[in-house]
N, CA and C atoms as a LAMMPS dump frame, in Angstrom:
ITEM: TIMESTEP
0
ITEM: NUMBER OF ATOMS
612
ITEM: BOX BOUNDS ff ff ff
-5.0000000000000000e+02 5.0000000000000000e+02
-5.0000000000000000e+02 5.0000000000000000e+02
-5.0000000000000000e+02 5.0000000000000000e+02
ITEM: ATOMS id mol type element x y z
1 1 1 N -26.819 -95.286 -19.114
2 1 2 C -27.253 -94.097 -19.845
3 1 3 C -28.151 -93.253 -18.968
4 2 1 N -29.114 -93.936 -18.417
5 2 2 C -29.882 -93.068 -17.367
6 2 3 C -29.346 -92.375 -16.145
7 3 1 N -27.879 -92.962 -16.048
8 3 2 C -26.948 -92.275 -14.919
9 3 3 C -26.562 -91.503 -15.365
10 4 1 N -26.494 -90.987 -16.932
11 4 2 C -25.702 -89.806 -17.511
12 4 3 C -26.233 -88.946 -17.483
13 5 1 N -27.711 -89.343 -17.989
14 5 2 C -28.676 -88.234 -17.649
15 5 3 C -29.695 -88.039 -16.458
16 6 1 N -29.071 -88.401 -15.821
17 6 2 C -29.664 -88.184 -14.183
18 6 3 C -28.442 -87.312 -13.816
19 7 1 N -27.087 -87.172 -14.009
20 7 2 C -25.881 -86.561 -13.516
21 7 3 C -26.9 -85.338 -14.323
22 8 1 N -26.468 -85.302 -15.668
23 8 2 C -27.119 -83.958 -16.809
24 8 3 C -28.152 -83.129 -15.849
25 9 1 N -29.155 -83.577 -15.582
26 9 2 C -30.512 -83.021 -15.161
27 9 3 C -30.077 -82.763 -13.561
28 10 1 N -29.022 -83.14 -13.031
29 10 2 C -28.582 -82.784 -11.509
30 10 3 C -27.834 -81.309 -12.152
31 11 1 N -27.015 -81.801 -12.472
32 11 2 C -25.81 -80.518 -12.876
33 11 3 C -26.615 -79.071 -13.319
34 12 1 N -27.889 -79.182 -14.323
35 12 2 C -28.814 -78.427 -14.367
36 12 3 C -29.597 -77.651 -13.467
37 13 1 N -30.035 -78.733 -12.612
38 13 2 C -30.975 -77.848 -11.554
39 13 3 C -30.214 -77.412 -10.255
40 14 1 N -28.674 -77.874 -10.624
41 14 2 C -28.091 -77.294 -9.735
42 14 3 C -27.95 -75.394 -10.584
43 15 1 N -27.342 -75.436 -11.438
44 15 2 C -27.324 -74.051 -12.355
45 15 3 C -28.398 -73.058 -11.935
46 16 1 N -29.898 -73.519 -11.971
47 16 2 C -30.8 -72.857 -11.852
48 16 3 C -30.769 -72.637 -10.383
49 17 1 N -30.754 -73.163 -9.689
50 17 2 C -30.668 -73.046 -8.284
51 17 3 C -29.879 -71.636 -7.48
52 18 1 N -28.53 -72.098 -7.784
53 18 2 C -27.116 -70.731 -8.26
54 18 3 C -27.874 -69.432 -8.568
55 19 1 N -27.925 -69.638 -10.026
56 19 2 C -28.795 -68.398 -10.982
57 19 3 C -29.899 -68.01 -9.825
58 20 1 N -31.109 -68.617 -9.747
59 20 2 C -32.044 -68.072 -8.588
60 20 3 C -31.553 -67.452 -7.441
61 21 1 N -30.63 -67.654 -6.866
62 21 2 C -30.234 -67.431 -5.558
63 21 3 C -29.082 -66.563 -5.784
64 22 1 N -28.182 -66.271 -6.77
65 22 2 C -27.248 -65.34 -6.606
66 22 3 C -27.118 -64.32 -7.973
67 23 1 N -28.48 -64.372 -8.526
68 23 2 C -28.276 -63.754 -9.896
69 23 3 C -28.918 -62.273 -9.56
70 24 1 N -29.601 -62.425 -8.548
71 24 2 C -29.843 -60.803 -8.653
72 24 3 C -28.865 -60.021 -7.618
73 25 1 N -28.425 -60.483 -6.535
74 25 2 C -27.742 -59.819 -6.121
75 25 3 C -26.503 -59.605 -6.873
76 26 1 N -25.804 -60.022 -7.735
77 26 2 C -24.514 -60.11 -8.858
78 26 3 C -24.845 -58.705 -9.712
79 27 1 N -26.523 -59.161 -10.555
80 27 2 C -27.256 -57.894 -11.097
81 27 3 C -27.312 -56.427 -10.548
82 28 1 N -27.349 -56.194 -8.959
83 28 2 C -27.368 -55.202 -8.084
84 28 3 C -25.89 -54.477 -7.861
85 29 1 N -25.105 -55.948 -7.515
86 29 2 C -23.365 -55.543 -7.248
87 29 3 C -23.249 -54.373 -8.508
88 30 1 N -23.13 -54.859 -9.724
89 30 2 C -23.066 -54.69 -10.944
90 30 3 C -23.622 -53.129 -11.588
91 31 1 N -25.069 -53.272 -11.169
92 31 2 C -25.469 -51.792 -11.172
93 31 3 C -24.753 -50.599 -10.611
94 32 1 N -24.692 -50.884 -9.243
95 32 2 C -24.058 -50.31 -7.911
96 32 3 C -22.775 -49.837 -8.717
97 33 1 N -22.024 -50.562 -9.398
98 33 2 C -20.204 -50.181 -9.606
99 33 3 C -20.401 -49.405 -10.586
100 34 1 N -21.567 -49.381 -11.383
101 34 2 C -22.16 -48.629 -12.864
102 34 3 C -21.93 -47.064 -12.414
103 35 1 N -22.87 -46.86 -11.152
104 35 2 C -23.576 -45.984 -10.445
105 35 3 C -22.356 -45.158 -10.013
106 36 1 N -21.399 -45.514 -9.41
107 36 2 C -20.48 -45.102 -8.437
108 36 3 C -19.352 -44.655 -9.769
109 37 1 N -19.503 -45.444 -10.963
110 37 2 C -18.382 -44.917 -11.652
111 37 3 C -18.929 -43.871 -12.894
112 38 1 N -19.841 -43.678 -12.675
113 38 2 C -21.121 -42.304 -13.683
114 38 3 C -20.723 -41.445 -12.518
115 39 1 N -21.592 -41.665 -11.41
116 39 2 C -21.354 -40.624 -10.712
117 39 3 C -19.896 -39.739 -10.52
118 40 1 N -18.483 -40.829 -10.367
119 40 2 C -17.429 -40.567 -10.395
120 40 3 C -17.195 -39.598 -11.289
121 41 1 N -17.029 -39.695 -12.215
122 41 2 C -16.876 -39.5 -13.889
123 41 3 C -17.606 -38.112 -13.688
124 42 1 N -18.801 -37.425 -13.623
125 42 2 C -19.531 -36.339 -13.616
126 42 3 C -19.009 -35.65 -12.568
127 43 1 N -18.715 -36.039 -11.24
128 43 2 C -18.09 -35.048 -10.222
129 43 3 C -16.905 -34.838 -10.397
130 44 1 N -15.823 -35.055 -11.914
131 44 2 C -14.752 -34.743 -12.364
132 44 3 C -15.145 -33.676 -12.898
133 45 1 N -15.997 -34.122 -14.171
134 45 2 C -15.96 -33.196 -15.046
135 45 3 C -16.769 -31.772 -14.441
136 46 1 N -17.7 -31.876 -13.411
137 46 2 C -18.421 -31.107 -12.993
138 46 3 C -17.535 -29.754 -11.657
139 47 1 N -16.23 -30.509 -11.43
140 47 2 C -15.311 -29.857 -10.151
141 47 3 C -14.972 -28.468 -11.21
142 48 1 N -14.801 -27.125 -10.336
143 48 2 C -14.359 -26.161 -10.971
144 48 3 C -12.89 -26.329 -11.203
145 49 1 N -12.276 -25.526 -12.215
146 49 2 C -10.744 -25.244 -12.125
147 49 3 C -10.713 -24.309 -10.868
148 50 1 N -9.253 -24.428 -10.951
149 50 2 C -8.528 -23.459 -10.191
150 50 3 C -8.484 -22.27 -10.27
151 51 1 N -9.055 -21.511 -9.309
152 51 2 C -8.548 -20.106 -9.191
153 51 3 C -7.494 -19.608 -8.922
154 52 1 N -6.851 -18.399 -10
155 52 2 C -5.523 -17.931 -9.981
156 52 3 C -5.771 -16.425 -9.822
157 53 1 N -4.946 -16.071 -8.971
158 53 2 C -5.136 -14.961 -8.736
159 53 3 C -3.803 -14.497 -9.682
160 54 1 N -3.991 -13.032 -10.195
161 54 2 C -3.433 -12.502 -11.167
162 54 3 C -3.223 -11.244 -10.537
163 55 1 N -1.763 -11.133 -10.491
164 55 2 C -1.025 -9.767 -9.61
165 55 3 C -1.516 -8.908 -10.627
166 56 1 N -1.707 -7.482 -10.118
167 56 2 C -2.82 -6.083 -10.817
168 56 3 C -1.415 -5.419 -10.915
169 57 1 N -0.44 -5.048 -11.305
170 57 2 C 0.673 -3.801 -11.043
171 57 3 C -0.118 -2.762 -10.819
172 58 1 N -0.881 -2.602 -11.564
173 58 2 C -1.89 -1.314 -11.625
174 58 3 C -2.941 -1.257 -10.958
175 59 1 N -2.947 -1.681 -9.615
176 59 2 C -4.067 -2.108 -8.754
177 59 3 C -3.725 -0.628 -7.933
178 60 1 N -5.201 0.321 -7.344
179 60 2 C -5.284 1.316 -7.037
180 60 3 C -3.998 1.689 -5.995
181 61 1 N -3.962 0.114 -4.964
182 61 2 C -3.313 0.612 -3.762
183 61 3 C -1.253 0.591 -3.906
184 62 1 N -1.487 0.556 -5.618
185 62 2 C -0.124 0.422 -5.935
186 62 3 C 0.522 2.468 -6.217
187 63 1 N -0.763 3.244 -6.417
188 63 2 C -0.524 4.51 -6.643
189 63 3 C -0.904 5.125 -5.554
190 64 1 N -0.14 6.268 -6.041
191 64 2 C -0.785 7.554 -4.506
192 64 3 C -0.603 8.569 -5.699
193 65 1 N -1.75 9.772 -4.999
194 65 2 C -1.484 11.007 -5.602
195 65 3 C -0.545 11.991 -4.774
196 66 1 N 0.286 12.872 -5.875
197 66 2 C 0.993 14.246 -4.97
198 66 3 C 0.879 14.945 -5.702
199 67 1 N 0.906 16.523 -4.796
200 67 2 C 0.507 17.782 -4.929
201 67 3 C 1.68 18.241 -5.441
202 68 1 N 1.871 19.196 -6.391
203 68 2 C 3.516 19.77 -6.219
204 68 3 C 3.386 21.265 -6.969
205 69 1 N 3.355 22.339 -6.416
206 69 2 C 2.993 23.389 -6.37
207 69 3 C 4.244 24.554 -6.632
208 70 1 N 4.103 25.918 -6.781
209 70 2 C 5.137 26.919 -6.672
210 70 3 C 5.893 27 -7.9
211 71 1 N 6.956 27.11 -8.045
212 71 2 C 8.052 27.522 -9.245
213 71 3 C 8.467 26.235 -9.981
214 72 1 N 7.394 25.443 -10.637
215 72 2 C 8.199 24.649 -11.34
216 72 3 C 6.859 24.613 -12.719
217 73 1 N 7.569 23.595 -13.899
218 73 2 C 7.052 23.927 -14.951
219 73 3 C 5.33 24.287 -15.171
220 74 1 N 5.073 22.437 -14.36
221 74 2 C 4.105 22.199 -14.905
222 74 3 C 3.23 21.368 -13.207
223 75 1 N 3.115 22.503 -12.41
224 75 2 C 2.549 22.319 -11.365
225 75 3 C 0.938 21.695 -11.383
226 76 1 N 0.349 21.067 -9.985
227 76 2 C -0.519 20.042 -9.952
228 76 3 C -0.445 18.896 -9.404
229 77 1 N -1.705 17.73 -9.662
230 77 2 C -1.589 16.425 -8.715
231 77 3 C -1.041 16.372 -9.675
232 78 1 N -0.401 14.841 -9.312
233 78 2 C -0.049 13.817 -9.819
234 78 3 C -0.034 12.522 -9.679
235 79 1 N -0.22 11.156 -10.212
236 79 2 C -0.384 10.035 -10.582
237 79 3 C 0.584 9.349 -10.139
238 80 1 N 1.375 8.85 -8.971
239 80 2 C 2.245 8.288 -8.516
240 80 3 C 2.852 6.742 -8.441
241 81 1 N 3.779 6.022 -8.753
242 81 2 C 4.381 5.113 -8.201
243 81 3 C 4.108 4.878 -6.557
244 82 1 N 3.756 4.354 -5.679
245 82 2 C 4.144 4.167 -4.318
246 82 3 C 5.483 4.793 -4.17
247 83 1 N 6.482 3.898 -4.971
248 83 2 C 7.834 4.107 -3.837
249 83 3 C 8.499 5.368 -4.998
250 84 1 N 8.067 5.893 -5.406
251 84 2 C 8.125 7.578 -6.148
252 84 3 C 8.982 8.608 -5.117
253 85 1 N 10.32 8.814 -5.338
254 85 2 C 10.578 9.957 -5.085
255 85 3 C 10.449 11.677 -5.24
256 86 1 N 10.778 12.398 -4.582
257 86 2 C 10.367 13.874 -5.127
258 86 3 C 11.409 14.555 -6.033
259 87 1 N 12.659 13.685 -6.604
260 87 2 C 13.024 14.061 -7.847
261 87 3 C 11.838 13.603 -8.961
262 88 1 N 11.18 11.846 -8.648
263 88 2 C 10.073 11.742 -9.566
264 88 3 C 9.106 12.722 -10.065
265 89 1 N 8.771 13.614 -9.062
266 89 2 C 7.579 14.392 -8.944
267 89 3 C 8.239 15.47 -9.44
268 90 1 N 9.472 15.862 -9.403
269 90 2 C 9.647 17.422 -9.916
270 90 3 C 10.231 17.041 -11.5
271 91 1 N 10.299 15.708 -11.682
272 91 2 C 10.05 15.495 -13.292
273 91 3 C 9.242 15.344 -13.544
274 92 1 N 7.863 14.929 -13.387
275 92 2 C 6.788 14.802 -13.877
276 92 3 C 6.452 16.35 -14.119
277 93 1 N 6.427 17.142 -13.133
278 93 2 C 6.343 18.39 -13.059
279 93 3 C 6.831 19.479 -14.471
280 94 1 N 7.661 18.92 -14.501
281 94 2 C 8.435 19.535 -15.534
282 94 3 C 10.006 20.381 -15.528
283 95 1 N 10.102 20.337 -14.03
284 95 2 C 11.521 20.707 -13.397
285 95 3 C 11.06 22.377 -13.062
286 96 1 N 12.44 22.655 -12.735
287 96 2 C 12.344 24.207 -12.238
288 96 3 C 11.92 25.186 -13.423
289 97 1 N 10.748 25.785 -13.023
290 97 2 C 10.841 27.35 -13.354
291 97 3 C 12.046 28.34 -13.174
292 98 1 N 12.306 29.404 -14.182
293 98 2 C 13.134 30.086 -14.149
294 98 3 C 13.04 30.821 -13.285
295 99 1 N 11.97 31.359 -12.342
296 99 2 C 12.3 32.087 -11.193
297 99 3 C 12.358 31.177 -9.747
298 100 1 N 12.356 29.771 -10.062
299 100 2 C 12.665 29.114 -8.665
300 100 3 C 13.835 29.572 -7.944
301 101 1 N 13.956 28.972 -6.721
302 101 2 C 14.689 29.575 -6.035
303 101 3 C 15.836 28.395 -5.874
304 102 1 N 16.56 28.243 -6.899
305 102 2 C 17.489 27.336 -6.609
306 102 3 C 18.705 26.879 -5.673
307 103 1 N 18.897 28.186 -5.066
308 103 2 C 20.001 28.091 -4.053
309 103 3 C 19.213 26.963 -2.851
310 104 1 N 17.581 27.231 -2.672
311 104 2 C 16.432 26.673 -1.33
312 104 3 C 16.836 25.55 -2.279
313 105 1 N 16.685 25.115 -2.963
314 105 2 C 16.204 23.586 -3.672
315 105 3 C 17.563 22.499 -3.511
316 106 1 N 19.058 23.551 -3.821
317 106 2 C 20.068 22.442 -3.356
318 106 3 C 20.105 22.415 -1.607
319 107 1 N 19.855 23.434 -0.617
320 107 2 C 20.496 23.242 0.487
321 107 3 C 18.551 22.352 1.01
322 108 1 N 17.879 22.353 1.036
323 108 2 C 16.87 22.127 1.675
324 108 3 C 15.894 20.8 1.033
325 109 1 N 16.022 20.618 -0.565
326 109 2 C 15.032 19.795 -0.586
327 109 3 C 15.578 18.669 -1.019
328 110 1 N 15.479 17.637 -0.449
329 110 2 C 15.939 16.185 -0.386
330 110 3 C 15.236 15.214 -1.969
331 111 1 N 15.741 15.397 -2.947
332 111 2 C 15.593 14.805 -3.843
333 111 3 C 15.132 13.003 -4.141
334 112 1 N 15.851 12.852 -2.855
335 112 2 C 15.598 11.084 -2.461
336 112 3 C 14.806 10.248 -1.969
337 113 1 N 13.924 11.566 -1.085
338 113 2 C 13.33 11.252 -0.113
339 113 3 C 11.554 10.804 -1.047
340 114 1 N 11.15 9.796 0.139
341 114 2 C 10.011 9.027 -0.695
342 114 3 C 9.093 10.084 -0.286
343 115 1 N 7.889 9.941 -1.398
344 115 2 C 6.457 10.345 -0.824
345 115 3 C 5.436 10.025 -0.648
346 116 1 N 4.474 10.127 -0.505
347 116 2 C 3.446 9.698 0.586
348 116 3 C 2.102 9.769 -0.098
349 117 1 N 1.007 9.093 0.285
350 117 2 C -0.507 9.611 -0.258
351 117 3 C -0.752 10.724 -0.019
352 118 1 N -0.916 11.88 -0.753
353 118 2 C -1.458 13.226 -0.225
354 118 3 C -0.657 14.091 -0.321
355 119 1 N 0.529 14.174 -0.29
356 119 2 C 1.865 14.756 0.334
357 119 3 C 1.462 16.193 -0.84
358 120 1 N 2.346 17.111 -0.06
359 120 2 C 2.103 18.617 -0.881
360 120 3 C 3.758 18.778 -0.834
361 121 1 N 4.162 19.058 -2.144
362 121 2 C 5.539 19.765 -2.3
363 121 3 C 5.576 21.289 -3.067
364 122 1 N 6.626 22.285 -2.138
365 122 2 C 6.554 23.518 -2.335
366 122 3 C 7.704 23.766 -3.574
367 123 1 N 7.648 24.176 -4.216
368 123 2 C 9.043 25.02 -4.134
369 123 3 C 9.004 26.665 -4.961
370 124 1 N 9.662 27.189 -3.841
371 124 2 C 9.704 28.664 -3.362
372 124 3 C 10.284 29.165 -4.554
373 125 1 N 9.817 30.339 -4.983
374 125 2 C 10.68 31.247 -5.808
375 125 3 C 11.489 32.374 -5.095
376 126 1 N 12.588 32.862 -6.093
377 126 2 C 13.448 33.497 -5.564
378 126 3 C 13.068 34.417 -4.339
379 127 1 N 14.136 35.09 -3.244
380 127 2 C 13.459 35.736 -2.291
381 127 3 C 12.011 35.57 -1.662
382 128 1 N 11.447 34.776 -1.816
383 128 2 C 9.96 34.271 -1.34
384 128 3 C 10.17 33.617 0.095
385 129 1 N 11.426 32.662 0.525
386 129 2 C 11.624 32.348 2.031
387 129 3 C 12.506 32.838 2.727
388 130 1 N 11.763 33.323 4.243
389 130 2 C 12.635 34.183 4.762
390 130 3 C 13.081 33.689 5.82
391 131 1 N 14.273 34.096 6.401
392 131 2 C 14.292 33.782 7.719
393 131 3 C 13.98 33.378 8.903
394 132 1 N 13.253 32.673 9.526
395 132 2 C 12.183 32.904 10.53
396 132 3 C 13.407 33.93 11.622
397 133 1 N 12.896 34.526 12.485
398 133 2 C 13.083 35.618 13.533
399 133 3 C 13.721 34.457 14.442
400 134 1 N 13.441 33.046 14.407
401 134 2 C 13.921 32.548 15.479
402 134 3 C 15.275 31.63 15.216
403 135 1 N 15.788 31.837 13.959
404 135 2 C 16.69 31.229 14.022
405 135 3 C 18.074 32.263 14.508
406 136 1 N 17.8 33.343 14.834
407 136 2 C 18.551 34.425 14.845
408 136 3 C 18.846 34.084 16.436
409 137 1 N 19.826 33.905 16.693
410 137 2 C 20.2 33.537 18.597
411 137 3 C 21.658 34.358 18.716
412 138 1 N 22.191 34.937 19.825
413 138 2 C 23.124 35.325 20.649
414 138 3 C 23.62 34.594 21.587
415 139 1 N 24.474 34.094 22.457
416 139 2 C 25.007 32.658 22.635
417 139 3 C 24.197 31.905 22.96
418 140 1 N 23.088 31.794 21.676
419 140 2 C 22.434 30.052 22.185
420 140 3 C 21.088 30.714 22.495
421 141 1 N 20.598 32.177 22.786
422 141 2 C 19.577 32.233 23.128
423 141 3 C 18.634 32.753 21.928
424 142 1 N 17.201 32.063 21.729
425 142 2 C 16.257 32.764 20.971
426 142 3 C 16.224 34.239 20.617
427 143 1 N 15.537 34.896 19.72
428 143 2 C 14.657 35.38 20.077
429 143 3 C 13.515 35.732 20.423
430 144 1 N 12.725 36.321 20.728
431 144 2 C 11.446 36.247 21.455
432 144 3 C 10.472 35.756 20.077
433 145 1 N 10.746 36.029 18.528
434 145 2 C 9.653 35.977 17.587
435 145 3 C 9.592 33.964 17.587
436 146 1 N 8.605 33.945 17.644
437 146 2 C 8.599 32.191 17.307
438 146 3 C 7.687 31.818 16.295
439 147 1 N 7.758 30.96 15.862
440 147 2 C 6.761 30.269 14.782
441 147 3 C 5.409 29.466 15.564
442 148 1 N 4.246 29.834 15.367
443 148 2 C 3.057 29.437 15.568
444 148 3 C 3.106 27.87 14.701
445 149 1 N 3.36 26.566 14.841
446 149 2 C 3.173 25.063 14.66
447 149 3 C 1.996 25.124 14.273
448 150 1 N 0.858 25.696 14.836
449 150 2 C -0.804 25.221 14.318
450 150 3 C -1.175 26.013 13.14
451 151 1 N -0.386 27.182 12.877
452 151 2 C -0.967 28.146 11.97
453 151 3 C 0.06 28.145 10.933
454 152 1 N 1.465 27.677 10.83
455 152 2 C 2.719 28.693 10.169
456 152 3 C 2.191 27.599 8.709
457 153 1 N 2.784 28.264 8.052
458 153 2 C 3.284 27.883 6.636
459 153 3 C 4.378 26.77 6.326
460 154 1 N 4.142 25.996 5.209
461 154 2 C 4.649 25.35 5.245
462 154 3 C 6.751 25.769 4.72
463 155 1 N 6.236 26.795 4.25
464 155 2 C 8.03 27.464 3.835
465 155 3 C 8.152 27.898 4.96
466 156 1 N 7.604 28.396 6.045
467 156 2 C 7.975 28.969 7.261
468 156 3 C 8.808 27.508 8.412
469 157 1 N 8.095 26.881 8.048
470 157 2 C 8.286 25.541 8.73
471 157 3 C 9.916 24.794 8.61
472 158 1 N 9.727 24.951 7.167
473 158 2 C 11.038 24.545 6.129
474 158 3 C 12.321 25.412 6.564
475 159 1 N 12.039 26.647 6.811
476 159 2 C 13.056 26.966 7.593
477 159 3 C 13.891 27.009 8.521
478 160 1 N 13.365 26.165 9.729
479 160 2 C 13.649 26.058 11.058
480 160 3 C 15.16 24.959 10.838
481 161 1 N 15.939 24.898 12.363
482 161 2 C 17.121 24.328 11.977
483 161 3 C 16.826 22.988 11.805
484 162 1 N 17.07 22.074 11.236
485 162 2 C 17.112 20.655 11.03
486 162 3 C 15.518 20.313 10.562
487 163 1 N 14.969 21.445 10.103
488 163 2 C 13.486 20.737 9.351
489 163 3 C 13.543 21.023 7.45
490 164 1 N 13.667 20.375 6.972
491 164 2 C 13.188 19.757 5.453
492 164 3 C 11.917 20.038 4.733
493 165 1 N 11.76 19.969 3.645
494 165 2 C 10.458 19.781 2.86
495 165 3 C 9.338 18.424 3.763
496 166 1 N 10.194 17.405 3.981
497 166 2 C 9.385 16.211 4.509
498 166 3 C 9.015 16.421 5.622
499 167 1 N 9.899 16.829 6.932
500 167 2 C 9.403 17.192 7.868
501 167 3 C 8.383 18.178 7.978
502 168 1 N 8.761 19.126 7.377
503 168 2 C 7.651 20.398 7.402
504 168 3 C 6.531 19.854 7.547
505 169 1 N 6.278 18.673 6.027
506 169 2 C 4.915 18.214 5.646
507 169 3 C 4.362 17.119 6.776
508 170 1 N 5.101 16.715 7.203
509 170 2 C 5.033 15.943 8.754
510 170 3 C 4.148 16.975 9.6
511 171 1 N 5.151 17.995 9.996
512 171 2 C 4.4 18.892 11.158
513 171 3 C 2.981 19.676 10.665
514 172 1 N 2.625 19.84 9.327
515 172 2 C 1.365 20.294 9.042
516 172 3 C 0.426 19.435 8.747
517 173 1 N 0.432 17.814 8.636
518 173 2 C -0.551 16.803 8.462
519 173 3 C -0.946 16.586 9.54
520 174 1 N 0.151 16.552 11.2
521 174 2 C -0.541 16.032 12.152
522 174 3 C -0.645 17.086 13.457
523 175 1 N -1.169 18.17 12.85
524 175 2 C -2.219 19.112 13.507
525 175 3 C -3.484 18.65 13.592
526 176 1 N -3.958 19.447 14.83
527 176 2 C -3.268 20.584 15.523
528 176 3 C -2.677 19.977 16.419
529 177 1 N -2.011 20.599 17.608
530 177 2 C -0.735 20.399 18.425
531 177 3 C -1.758 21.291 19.698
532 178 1 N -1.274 20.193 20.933
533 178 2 C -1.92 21.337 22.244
534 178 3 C -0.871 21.636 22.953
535 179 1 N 0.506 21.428 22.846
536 179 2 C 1.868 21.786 22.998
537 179 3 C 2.728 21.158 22.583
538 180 1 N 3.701 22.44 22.15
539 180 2 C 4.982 21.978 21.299
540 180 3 C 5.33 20.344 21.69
541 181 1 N 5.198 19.302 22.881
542 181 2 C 5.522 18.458 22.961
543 181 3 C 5.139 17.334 22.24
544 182 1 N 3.776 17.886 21.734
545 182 2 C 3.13 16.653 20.661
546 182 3 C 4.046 16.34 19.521
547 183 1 N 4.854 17.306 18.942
548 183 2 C 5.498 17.145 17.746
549 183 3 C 6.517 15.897 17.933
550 184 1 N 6.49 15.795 19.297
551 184 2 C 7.811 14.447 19.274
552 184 3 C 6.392 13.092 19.435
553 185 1 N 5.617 13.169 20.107
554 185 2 C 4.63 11.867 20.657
555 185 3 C 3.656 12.052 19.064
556 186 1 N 3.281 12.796 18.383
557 186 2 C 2.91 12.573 16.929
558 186 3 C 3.756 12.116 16.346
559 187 1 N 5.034 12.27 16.2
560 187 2 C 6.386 11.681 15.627
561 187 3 C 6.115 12.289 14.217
562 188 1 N 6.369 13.922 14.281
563 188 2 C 6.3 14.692 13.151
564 188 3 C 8.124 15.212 13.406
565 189 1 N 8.389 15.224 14.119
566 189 2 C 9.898 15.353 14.226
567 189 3 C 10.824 14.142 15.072
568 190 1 N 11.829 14.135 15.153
569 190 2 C 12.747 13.496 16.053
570 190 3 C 13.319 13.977 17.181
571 191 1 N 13.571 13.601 17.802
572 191 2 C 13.761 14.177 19.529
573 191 3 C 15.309 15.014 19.126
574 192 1 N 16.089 14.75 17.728
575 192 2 C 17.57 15.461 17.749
576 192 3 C 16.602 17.09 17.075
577 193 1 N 15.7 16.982 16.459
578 193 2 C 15.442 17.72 15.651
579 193 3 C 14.623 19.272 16.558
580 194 1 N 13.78 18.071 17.536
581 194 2 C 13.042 18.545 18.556
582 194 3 C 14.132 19.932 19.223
583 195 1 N 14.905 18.96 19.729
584 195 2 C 15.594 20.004 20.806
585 195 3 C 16.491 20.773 20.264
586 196 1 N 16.248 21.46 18.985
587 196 2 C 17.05 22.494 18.054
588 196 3 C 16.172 23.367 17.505
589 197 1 N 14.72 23.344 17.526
590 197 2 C 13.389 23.892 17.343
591 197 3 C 12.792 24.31 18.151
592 198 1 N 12.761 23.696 19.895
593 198 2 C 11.553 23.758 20.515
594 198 3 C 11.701 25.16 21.326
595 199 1 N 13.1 26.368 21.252
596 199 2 C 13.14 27.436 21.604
597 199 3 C 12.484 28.584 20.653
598 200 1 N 12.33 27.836 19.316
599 200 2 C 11.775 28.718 18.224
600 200 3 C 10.642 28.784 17.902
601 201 1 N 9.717 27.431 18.531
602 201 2 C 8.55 27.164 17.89
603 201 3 C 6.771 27.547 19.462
604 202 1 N 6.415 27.947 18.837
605 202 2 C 5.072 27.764 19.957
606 202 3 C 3.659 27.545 19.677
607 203 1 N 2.71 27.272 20.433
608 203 2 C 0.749 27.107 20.044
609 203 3 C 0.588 27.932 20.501
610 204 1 N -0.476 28.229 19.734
611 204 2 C -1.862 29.28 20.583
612 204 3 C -2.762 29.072 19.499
């Protein structure tokens, strides 16, 4: 019997022994995994969502304004599409006035053509564009009257051979000019367009 309880009272102070020697570090482990899984848990809930960016259609750099002036209803800026043509603009406008000059509007103004931030569109009333002096030639040669590039008008411009409403507005945005040659190195015309103009046109 005293061997049973001599085993008993071994087996015991072995327990306490254990417990003393590995009960607080177990206590620490224990804390520690507490610690790491609070903390876990809060740097979830604490992470921001996601930022989404949300396409603007109506974001400033999606519009441009244009000018559109002369014989039509309801002349003024206007509030543009980017990729807005100048049929867009001469509906917004309100279309032709009854004294436009419609014969200029089918042979000269390009209905298709896009426009631009800023852009100014004319359109001429009857007898209002004339000739320029230099489209008038005898085999092939000028005459002496030429169009001033730094000063002319923009219907004056519009007249020349192979220049448009768009071009025109080309050659009067990227003035001034210190000779007719800038108009090709500004790239307000094209070199086919160039060499069908450059007997008609001059600076000073």
């Amino acid at each position: 019997m005293n061997n049973e309880e001599d085993r008993v009272l071994l087996f015991e102070e072995f327990v306490k022994t254990q417990l003393k020697t590995y009960l607080f570090p177990l206590i620490l482990t224990f804390l520690g995994v507490i610690f790491i899984l609070i903390a876990f848990f809060l740097s979830v809930r604490k992470s921001p969502e996601p930022i989404t960016f949300m396409e603007n259609s109506a974001s400033p750099s999606s519009r441009i304004k244009v000018d559109i002036e002369g014989s039509v209803l309801k002349p003024g800026v206007y509030d543009m599409e980017r990729d807005s043509r100048v049929g867009d603009v001469l509906v917004f406008a309100g279309g032709l006035s009854a004294g436009a000059d419609r014969d200029w509007v089918t042979r000269k103004l390009n209905r298709a053509a896009k426009v631009t931030d800023g852009a100014k569109i004319y359109i001429p009333a009857v007898g209002e564009i004339k000739t320029p002096m230099g489209d008038i030639s005898v085999d092939g040669a000028s005459t002496d009257s030429k169009i001033n590039i730094n000063t002319a008008a923009l219907t004056e411009l519009d007249g020349l051979p192979g220049v448009g409403l768009v071009t025109a507005q080309k050659i009067v945005s990227t003035r001034p000019y210190s000779s007719i040659d800038e108009l090709k190195t500004k790239k307000a015309v094209n070199s086919s367009t160039f060499e069908k103009i450059k007997e008609m046109v001059e600076i000073y």
